[in-house]
MITORFI-244129 format. One record per residue (C-alpha): residue number from 1; residue in one letter; x, y, z. Coordinates in pm, whole numbers, plus 32768, in hexadecimal, padded with zeros to 4 digits. Layout:
BEGIN
<atom num="NUM" residuo="a" px="X" py="Y" pz="Z"/>
...
END
This chain:
BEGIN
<atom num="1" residuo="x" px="9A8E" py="F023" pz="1C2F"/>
<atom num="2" residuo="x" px="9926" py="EFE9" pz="1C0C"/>
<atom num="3" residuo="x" px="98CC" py="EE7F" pz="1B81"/>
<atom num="4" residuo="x" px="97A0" py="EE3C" pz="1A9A"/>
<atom num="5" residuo="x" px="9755" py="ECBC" pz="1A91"/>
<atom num="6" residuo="x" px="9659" py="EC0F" pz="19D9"/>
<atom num="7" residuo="x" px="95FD" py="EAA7" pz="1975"/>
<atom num="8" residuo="x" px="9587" py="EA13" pz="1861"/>
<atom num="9" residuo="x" px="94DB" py="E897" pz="188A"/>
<atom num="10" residuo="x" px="9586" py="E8AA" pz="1A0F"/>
<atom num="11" residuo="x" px="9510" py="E926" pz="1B52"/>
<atom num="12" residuo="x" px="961B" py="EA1B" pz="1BD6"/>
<atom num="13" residuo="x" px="965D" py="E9C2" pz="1D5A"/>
<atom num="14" residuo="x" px="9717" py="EAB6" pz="1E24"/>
<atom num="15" residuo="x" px="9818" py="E9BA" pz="1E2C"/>
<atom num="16" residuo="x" px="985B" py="E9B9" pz="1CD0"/>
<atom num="17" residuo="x" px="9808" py="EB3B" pz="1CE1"/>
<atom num="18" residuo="x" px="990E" py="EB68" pz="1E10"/>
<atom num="19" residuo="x" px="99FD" py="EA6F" pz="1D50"/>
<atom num="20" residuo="x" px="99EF" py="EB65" pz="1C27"/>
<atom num="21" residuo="x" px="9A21" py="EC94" pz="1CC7"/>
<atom num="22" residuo="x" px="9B7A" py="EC16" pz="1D85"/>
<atom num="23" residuo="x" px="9BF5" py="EB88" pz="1C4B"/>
<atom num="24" residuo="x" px="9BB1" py="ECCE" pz="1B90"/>
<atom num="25" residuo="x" px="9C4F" py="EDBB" pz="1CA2"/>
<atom num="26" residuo="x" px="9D72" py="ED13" pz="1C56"/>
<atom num="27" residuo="x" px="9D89" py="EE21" pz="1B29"/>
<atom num="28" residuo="x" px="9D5E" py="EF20" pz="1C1B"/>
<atom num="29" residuo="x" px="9EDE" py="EF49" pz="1C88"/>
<atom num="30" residuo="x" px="9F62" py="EFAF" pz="1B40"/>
<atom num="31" residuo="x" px="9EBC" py="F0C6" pz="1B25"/>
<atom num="32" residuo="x" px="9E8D" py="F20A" pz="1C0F"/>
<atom num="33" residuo="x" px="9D1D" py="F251" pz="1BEB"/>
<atom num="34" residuo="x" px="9C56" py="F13F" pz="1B98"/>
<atom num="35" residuo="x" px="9AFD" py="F214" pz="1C4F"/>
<atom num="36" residuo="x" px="9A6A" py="F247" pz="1B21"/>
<atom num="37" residuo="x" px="9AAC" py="F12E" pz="1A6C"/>
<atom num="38" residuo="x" px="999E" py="EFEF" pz="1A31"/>
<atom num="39" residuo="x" px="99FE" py="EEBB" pz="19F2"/>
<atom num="40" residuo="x" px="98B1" py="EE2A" pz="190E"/>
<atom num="41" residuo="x" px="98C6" py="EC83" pz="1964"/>
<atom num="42" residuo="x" px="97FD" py="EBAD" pz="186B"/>
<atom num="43" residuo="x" px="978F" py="EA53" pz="18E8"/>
<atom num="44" residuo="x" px="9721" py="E953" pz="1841"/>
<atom num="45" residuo="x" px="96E8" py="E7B2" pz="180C"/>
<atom num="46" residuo="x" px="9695" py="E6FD" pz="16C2"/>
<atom num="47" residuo="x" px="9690" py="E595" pz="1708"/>
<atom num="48" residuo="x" px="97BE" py="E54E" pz="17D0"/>
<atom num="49" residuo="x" px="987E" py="E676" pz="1753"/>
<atom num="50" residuo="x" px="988F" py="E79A" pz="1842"/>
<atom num="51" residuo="x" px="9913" py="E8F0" pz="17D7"/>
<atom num="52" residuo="x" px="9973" py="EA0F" pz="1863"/>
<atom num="53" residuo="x" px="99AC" py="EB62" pz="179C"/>
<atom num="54" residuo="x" px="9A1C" py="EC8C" pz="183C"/>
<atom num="55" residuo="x" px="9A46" py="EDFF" pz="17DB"/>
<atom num="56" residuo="x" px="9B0F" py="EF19" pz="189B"/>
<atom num="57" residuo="x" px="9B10" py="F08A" pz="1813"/>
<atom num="58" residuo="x" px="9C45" py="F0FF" pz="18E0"/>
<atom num="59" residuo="x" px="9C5A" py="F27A" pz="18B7"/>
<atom num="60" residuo="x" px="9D92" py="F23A" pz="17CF"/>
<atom num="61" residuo="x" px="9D52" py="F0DF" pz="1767"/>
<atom num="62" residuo="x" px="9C1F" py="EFF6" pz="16B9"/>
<atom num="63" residuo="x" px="9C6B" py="EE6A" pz="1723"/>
<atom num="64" residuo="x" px="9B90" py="ED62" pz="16E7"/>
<atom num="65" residuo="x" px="9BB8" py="EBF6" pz="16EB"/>
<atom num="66" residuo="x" px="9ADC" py="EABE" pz="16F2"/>
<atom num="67" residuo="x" px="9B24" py="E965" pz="1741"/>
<atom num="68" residuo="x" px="9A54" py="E7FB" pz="1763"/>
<atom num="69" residuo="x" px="9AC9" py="E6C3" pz="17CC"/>
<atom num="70" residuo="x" px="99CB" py="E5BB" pz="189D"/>
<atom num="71" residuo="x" px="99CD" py="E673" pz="19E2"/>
<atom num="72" residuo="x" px="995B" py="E7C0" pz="1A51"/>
<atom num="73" residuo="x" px="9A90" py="E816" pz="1B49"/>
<atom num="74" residuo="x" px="9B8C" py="E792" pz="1A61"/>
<atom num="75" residuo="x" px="9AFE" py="E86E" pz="1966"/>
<atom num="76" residuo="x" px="9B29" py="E9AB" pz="1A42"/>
<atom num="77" residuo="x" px="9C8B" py="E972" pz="1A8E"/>
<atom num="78" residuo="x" px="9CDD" py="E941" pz="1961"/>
<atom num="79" residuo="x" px="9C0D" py="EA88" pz="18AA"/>
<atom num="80" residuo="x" px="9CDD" py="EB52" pz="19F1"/>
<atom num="81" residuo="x" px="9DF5" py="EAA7" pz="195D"/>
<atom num="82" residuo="x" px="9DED" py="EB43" pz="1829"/>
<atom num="83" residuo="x" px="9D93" py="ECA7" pz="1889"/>
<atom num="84" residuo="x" px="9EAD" py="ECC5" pz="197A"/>
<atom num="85" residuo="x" px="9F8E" py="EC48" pz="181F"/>
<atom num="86" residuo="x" px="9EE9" py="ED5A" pz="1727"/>
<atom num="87" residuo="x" px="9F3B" py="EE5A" pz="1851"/>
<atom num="88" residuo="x" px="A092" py="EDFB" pz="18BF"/>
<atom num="89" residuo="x" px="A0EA" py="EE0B" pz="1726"/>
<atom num="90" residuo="x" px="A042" py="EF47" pz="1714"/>
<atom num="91" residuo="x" px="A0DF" py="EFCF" pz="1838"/>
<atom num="92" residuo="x" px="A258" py="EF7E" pz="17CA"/>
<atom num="93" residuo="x" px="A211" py="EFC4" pz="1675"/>
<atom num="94" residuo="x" px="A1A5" py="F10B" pz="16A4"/>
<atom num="95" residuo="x" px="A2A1" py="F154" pz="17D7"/>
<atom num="96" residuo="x" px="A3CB" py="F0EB" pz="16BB"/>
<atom num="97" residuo="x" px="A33B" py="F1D9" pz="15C0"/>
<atom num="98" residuo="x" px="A324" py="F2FD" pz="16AA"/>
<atom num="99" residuo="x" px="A4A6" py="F2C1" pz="173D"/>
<atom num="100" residuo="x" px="A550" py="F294" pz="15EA"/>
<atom num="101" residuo="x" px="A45C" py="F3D8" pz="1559"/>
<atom num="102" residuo="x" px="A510" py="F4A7" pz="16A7"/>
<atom num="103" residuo="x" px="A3A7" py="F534" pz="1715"/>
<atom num="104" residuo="x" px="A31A" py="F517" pz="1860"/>
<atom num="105" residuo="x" px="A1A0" py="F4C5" pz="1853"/>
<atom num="106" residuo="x" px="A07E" py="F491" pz="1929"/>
<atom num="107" residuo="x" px="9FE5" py="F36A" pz="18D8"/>
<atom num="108" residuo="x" px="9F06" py="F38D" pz="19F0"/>
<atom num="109" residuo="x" px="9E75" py="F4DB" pz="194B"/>
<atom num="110" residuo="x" px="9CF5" py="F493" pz="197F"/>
<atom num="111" residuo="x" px="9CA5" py="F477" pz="17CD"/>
<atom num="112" residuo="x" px="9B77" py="F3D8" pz="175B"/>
<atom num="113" residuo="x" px="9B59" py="F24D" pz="1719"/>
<atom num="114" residuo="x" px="9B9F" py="F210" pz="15E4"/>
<atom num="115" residuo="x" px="9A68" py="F119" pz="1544"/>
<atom num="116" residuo="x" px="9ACB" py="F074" pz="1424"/>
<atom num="117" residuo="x" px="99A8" py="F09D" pz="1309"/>
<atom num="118" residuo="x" px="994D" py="EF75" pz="1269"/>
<atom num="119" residuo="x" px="9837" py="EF62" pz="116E"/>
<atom num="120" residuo="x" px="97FD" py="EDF2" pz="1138"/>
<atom num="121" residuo="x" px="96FD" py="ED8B" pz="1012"/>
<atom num="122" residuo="x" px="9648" py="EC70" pz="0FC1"/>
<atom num="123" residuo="x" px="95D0" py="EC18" pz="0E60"/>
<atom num="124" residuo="x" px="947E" py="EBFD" pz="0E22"/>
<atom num="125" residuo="x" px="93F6" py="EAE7" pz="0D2C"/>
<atom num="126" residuo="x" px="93DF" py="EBB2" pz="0C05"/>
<atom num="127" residuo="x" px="939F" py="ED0C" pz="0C89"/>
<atom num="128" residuo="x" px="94DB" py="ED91" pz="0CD5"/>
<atom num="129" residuo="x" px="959C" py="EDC0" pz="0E34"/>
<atom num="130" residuo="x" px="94F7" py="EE15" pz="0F8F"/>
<atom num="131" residuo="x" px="95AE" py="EF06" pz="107A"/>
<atom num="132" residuo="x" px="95A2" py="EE09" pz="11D8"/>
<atom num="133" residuo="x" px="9659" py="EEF5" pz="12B2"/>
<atom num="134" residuo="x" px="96C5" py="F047" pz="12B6"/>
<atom num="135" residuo="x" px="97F1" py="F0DC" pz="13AF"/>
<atom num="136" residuo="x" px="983F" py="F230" pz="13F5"/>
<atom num="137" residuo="x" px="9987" py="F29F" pz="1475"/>
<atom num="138" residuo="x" px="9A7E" py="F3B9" pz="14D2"/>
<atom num="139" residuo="x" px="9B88" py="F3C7" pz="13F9"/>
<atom num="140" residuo="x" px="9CCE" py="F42A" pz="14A7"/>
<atom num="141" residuo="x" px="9E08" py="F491" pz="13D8"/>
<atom num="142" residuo="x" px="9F2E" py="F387" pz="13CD"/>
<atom num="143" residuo="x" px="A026" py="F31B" pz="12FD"/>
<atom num="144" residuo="x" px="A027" py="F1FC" pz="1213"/>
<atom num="145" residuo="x" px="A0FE" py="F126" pz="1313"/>
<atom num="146" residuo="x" px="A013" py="F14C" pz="1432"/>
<atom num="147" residuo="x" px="9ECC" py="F12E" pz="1322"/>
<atom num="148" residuo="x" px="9F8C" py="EFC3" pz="12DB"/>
<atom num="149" residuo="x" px="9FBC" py="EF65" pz="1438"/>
<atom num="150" residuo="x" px="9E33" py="EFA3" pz="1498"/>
<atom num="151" residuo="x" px="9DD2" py="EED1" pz="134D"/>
<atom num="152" residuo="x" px="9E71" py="EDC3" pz="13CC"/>
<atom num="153" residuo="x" px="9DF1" py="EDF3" pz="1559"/>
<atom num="154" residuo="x" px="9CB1" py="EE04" pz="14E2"/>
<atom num="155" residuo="x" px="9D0E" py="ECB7" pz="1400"/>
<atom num="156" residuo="x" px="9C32" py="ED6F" pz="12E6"/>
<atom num="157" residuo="x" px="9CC7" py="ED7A" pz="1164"/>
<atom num="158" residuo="x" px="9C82" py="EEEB" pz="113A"/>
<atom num="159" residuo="x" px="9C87" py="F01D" pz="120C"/>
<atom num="160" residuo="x" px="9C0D" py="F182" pz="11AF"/>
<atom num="161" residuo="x" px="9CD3" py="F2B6" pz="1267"/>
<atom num="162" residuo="x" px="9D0D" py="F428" pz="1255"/>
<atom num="163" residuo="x" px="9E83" py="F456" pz="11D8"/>
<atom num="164" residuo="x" px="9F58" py="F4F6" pz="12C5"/>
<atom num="165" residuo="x" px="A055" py="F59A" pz="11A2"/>
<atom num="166" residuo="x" px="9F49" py="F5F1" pz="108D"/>
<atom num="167" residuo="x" px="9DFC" py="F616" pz="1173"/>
<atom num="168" residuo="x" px="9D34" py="F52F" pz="1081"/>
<atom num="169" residuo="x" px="9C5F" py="F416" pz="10C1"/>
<atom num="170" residuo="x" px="9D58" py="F2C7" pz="1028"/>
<atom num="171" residuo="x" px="9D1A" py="F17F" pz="1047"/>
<atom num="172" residuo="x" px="9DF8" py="F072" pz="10A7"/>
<atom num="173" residuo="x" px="9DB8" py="EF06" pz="100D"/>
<atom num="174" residuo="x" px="9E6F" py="ED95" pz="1027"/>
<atom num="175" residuo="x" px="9EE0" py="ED04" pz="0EF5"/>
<atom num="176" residuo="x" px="9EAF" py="EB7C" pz="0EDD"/>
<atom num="177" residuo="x" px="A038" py="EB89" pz="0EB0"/>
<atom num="178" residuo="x" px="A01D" py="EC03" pz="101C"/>
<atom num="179" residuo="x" px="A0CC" py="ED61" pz="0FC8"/>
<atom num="180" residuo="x" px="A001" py="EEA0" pz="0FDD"/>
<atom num="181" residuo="x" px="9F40" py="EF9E" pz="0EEE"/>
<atom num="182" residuo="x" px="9EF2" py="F0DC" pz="0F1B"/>
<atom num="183" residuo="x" px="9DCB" py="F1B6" pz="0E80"/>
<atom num="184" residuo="x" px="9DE3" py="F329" pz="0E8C"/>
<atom num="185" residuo="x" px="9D04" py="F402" pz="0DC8"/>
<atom num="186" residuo="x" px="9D73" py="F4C9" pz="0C8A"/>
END
């Protein structure tokens, strides 16, 4: 896995550099080919708040996670913390699904990261909205179950993917009730 670390308001030292790096290839191990995979490591202090926010595009799997408490170490065990939880839960989850479906599958097959697109706007004083970021992804067919579980991996309230059954574009949303909606087109 290749490693892309940057710091914002902090000098990175190779020891906080090499901590990083054997923290993160802890990940490593669950899955078979992690070559081509980056982990991008965001660090930062704001007064005495130091955060950590990291992003892996596994070839079958998106996980991000971010974490800040008052120390820089403590903040990068616990950010591994949480990425080894979002991929154990994927892992099982989607290991159940494919043993009570009956099909064998490779999960290991080599597809495209999925990145989740995320327009987020800003309102302008007055003059309407302002488009701050725009993402660009690969969508890759799944079902609503699996659309659900990388929603909530990715901790984001919606998620836009290609349907597996209808091959349309559908979006899946979380209710404030904390059940689901889905949007499909006519």
């Amino acid at each position: 896995m290749k490693y892309n670390i940057r710091g914002n308001n902090i000098d990175v030292t190779q020891a906080l550099r090499d901590y990083v790096i054997k923290k993160l290839s802890r990940l490593e191990r669950y899955f078979q080919s992690t070559a081509a995979a980056e982990a991008y490591v965001s660090l930062s202090v704001f007064r005495d708040e130091h955060k950590v926010e990291v992003t892996v595009p596994f070839p079958e799997l998106l996980v991000r996670a971010e974490e800040a408490t008052e120390n820089m170490y403590a903040s990068i065990d616990n950010v591994v913390e949480k990425l080894e939880r979002q991929i154990r839960k994927y892992k099982t989850k989607v290991n159940r699904k494919f043993r009570q479906d009956g099909t064998l599958r490779n999960l290991e097959s080599g597809t495209p990261p999925e990145l989740q697109r995320e327009d987020e706007l800003e309102e302008e004083a007055e003059s309407g909205f302002e488009v701050v970021r725009n993402k660009r992804f690969d969508f890759k067919p799944m079902d609503l179950e699996e659309a659900i579980l990388q929603m909530d991996l990715l901790g984001h309230n919606f998620y836009v993917f290609s349907n597996a059954s209808t091959d349309e574009v559908n979006v899946v949303y979380k209710r404030k009730d904390g059940r689901y909606g889905l949007i499909e087109p006519e």
